[in-house]
C-alpha positions as CSV (number, residue, x, y, z in Angstrom):
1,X,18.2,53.2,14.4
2,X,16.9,54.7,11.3
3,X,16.8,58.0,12.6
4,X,20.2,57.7,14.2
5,X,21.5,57.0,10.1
6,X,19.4,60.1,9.1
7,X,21.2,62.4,11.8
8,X,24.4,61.3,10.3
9,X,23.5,62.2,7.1
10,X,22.4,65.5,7.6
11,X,25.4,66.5,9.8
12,X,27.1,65.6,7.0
13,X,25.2,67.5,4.2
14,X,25.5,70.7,6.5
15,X,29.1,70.5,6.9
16,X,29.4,70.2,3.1
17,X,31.2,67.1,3.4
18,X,29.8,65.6,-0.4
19,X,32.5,62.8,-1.0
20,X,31.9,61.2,2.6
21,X,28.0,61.8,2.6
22,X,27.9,59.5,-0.8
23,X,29.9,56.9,0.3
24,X,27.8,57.0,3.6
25,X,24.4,56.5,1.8
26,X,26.0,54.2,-1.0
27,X,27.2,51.9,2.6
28,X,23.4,52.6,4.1
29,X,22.1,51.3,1.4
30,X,24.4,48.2,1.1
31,X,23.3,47.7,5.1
32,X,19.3,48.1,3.8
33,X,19.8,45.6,1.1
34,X,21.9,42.9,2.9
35,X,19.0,43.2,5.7
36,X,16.7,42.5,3.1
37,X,18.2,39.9,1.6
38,X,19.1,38.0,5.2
39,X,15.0,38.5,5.8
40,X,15.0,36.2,2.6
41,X,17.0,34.0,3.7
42,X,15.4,33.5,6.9
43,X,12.0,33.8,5.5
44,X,12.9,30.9,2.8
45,X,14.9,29.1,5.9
46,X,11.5,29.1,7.8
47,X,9.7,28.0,4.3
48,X,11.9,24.7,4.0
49,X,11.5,24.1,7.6
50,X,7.8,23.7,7.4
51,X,8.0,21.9,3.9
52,X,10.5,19.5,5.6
53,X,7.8,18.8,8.3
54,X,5.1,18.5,5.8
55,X,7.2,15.8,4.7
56,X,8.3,14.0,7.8
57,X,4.3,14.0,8.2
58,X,3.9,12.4,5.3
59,X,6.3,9.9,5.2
60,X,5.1,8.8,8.7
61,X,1.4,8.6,7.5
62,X,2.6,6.6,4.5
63,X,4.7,4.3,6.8
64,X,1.3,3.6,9.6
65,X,-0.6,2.9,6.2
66,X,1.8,0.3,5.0
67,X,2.3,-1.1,7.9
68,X,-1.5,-1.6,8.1
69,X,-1.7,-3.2,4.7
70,X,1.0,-5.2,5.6
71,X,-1.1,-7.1,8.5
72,X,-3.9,-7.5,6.4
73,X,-2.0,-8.6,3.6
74,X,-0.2,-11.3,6.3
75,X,-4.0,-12.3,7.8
76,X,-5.2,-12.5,4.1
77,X,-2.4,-14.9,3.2
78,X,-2.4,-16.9,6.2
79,X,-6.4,-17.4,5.3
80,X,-5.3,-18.4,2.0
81,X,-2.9,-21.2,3.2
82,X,-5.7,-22.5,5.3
83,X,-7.9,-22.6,1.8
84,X,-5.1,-24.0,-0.6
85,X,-4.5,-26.8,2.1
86,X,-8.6,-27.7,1.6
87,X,-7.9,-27.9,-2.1
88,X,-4.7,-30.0,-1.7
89,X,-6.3,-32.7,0.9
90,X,-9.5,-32.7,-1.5
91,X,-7.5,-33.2,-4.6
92,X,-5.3,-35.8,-2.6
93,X,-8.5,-37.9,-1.2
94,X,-9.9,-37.9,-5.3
95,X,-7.1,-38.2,-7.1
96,X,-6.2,-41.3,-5.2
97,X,-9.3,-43.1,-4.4
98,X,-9.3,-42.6,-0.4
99,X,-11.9,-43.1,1.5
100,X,-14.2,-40.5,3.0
101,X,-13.1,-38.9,6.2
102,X,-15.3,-36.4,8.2
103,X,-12.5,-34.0,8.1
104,X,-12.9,-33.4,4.5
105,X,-16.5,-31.8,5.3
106,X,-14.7,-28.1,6.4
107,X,-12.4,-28.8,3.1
108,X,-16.0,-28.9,0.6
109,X,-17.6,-26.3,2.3
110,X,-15.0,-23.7,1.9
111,X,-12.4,-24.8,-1.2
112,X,-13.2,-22.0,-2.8
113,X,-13.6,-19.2,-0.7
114,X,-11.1,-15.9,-0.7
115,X,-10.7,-13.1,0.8
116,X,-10.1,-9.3,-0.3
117,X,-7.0,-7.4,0.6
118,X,-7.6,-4.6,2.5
119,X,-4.9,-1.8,1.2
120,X,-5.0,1.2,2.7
121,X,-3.8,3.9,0.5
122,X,-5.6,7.3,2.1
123,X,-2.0,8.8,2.4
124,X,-0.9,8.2,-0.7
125,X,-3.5,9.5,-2.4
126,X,-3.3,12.6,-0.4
127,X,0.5,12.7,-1.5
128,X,-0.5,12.7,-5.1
129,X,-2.9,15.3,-4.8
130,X,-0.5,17.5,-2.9
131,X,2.4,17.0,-5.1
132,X,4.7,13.4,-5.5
133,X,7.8,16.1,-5.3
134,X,6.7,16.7,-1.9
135,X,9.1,13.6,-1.5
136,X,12.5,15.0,-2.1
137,X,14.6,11.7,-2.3
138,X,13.9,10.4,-5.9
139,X,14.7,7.1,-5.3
140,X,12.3,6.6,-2.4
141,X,9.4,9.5,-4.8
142,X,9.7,6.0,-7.2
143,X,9.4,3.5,-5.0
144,X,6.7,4.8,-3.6
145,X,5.1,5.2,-6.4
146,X,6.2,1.2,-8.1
147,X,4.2,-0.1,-4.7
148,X,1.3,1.9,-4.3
149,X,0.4,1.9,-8.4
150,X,2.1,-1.2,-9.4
151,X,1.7,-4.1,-6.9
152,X,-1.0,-2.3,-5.2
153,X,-3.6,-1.9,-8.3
154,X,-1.9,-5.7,-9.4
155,X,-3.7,-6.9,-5.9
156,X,-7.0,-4.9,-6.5
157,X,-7.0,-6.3,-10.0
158,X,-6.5,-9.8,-9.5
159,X,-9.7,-10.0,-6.9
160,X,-11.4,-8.2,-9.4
161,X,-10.4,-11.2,-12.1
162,X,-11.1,-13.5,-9.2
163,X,-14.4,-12.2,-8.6
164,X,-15.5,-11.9,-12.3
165,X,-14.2,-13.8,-14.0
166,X,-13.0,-17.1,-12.0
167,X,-16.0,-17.2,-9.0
168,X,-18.7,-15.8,-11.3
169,X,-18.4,-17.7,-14.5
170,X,-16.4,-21.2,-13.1
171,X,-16.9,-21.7,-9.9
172,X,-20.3,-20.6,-8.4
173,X,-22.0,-22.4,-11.7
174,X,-20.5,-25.3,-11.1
175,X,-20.6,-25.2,-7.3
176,X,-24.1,-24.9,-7.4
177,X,-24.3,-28.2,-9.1
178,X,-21.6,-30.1,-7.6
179,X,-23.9,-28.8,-4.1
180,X,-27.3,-29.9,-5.3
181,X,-26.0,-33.4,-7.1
182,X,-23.5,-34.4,-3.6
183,X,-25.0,-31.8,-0.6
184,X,-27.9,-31.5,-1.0
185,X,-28.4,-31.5,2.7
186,X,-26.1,-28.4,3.2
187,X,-27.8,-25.5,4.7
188,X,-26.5,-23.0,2.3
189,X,-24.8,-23.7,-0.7
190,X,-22.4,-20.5,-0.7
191,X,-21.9,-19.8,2.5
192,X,-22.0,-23.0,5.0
193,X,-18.6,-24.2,6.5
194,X,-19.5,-27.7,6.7
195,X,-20.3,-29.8,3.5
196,X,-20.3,-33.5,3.8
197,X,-21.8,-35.5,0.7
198,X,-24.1,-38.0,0.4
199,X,-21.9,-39.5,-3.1
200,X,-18.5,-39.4,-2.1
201,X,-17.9,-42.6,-4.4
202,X,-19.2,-40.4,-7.4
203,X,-17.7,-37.5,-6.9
204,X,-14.0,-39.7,-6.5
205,X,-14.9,-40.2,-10.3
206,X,-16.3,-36.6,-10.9
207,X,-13.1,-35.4,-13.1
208,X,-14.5,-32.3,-13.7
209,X,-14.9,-31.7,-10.0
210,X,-11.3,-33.0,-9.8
211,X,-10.2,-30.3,-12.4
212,X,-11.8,-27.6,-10.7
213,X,-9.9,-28.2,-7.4
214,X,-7.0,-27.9,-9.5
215,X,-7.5,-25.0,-11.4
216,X,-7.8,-23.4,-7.9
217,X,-4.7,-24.9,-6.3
218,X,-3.0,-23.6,-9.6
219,X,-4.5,-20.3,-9.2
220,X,-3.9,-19.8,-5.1
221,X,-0.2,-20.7,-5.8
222,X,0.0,-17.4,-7.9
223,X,-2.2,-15.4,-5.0
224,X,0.3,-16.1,-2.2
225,X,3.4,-16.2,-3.4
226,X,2.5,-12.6,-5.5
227,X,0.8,-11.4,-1.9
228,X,4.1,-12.7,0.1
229,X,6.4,-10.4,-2.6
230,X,4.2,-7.3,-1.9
231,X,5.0,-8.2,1.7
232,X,8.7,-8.2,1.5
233,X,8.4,-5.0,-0.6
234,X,6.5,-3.4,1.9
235,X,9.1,-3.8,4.7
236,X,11.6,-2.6,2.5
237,X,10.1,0.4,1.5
238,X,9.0,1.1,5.1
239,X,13.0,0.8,6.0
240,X,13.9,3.3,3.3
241,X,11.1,5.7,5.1
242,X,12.6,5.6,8.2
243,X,15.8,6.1,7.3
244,X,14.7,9.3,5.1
245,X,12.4,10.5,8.0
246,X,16.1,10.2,10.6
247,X,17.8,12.2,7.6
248,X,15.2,14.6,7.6
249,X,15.3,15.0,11.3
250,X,19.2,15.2,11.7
């Protein structure tokens, strides 16, 4: 082809024909330049393709990973209901003077046990470290980020108050003697199921006990309802990504 345009050109030098020789090579090079620039274009088209499945990747890795959170979230909470109703029969049976029933054993041995969230935030991280503006709808960029920073670090933060704070300086002191004063038959004071005491009538007038069971009831309360919010954000923002992802792929 090139050489075909070249021929032209010098049949036309040799024939002396100026005028239509330079408006020949001024339309050649109009043809070279709008070849180069549809090259561009299709260069920068093929670009934004594979950005666009970098980001249909993405959003599908962040969706699996909040879905997974999500279940251990719901498994974590439904544990946590099973605790709180311990706490609630305990406080019920002391509160009111009832007497012992065996079923309360599983309710001693375990009233203050929890559990830790298992997030999984792997893509996220990722997405950070390639870019947040990898994520081209800004609404769903900030979402994104209000879940995984906000409620997310909120969940790792409150075991972390739970474990220091609460278990370390309220609960395990206290359990300790509340196990050696009304089960001291247990066979493991932290980590056995079972607890049935030997004093239930002085531990019905143990207030402090009473108060503890409370404090946990009080503090449980806060757990699940903040762990069922994260829950219902979490199928939200997994909508919005599936709608982008369809947008993306129309």
């Amino acid at each position: 082809m090139i050489k075909f345009f070249r021929k032209i050109r010098y049949n036309l030098m040799e024939t002396g024909k100026t005028g239509k020789y330079l408006k020949y090579a001024i339309g050649e090079i109009v043809l070279v330049v709008i070849g180069i620039l549809i090259a561009l274009s299709i260069n920068n088209w093929n670009e934004q393709l594979k950005i666009q499945d970098t980001e249909i990747s993405t959003l599908k890795e962040l969706n699996s990973a909040l879905e997974i959170s999500k279940q251990n979230l719901i498994s974590l909470v439904n544990n946590n209901k099973r605790w709180q109703s311990y706490n609630y029969k305990i406080k019920d049976y002391l509160k009111n003077k009832k007497v012992y029933d065996s079923t309360l054993d599983i309710c001693f041995g375990t009233y203050y046990w929890t559990g830790k969230a298992q997030l999984t935030t792997a893509a996220y991280d990722q997405l950070k470290n390639d870019g947040l503006d990898l994520i081209t709808n800004n609404t769903l960029r900030k979402e994104l980020i209000y879940v995984f920073e906000d409620f997310f670090g909120q969940i790792k933060n409150e075991h972390e108050q739970w474990e220091k704070d609460y278990l370390a300086n309220v609960i395990y002191p206290n359990h300790v003697k509340f196990f050696q004063k009304y089960f001291p038959d247990s066979p493991n004071e932290y980590f056995d199921e079972y607890a049935k005491p030997i004093n239930y009538n002085a531990l019905l007038n143990d207030t402090k006990f009473l108060n503890i069971i409370s404090e946990n009831i009080s503090l449980r309360n806060y757990s699940i309802t903040f762990k069922e919010q994260l829950i219902v954000k979490i199928d939200s923002l997994n909508a919005q990504i599936k709608n982008e992802i369809i947008k993306l792929n129309d």
